[in-house]
C-alpha positions, 0 to 999 in steps of 0.5 A: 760761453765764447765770451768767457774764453775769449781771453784764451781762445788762441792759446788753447786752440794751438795748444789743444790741436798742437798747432795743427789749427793754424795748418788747416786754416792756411790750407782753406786759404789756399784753396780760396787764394786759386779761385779769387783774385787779389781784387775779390771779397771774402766774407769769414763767418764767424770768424772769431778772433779772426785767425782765419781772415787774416790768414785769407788776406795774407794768402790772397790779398783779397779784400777780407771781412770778419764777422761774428755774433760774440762781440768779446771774440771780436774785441780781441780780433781788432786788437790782433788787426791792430797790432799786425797793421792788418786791415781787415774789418770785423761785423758783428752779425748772426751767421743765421741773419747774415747782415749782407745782400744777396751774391755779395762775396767771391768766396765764403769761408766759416771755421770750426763755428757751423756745428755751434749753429742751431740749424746747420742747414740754415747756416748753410744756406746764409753762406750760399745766399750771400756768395756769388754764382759760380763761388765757392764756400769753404767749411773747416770743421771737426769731423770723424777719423776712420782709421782704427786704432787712431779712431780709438786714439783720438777719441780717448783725448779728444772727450777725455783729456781735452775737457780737462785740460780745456777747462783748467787753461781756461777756467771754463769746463763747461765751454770745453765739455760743450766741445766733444759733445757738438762734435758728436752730434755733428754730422761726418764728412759724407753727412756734411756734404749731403747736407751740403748738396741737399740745400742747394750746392753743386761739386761738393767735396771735401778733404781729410785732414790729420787722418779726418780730425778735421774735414774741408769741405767746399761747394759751389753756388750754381750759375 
């Protein structure tokens, strides 16, 4: 399915969110940007087209890294590297089967790809294996408004002009019906960071973003 919409995945993110993605991606960047320093790893998990890594060695200077099960999405993320003279490297990699030891990273960040996990929990404990004691893991994630009437709002675009116009850009409608209906089935802010707290993360919490379209949530690796 991401293979298919590879081609167009950029284009419809920004124009489906109204660009606001690239807003939520730079504020995971700057939370990540005050607790590692210019020296550091971060790993990206499933990175896609590398929107996110990019964005996290341009806010920190860090050493960044991309990893992604969809070798077509990282295709285009080494292409966009390339053009940008941007030396970030892309693994391909399960995001259940990490390819990385343990405590390797400084932080560890995952956009808008846990909910397409087939066991969330297990996918969060793949981040926390592989980050270091006493770093953070970011999750940038879809999530629930809770202000009514906005709520309504955003639904009524969200499960029904979204799939329709996801699929005639990019010629996929089932890739963009799957969208509302994994965001369904995921958990909400406070689930998530009990989910989060339950396999193992200390100080967890999580940020609101655009009324609660979508959610940061951090947590850190115990000492």
């Amino acid at each position: 399915m991401f293979a298919n919409i590879s081609a167009r995945y950029d284009l419809l993110n920004h124009l489906l969110s109204a660009s606001l993605d690239k807003q939520w991606r730079r504020k995971v960047a700057r939370q990540v940007q005050s607790t590692v320093n210019s020296d550091g790893f971060v790993l990206d998990v499933a990175c896609g087209t590398g929107d996110l890594a990019f964005t996290l060695f341009e806010e920190t200077g860090a050493q960044v890294i991309g990893t992604d099960f969809c070798r077509p999405m990282l295709e285009v993320a080494r292409r966009k590297g390339a053009k940008q003279n941007v030396r970030v490297p892309f693994i391909e990699g399960d995001a259940l089967q990490l390819p990385f030891a343990n405590d390797s990273f400084d932080a560890v960040t995952i956009a808008f790809g846990l909910r397409n996990l087939s066991s969330f929990e297990s996918g969060l404990q793949e981040l926390l294996r592989v980050v270091k004691p006493g770093g953070n893991v970011l999750v940038l994630e879809c999530s629930k408004p809770k202000l009514p009437g906005f709520r309504q709002l955003y639904e009524f675009y969200f499960h029904r002009v979204l799939p329709i116009l996801g699929g005639m850009v990019s010629g996929s409608k089932s890739a963009y019906a799957y969208l509302p209906d994994s965001v369904r089935r995921f958990p909400d802010q406070k689930g998530l960071a009990s989910m989060m707290r339950a396999v193992g993360f200390d100080n967890v919490e999580f940020s609101n973003l655009t009324g609660g379209v979508a959610a940061i949530h951090r947590g850190t690796k115990p000492r």
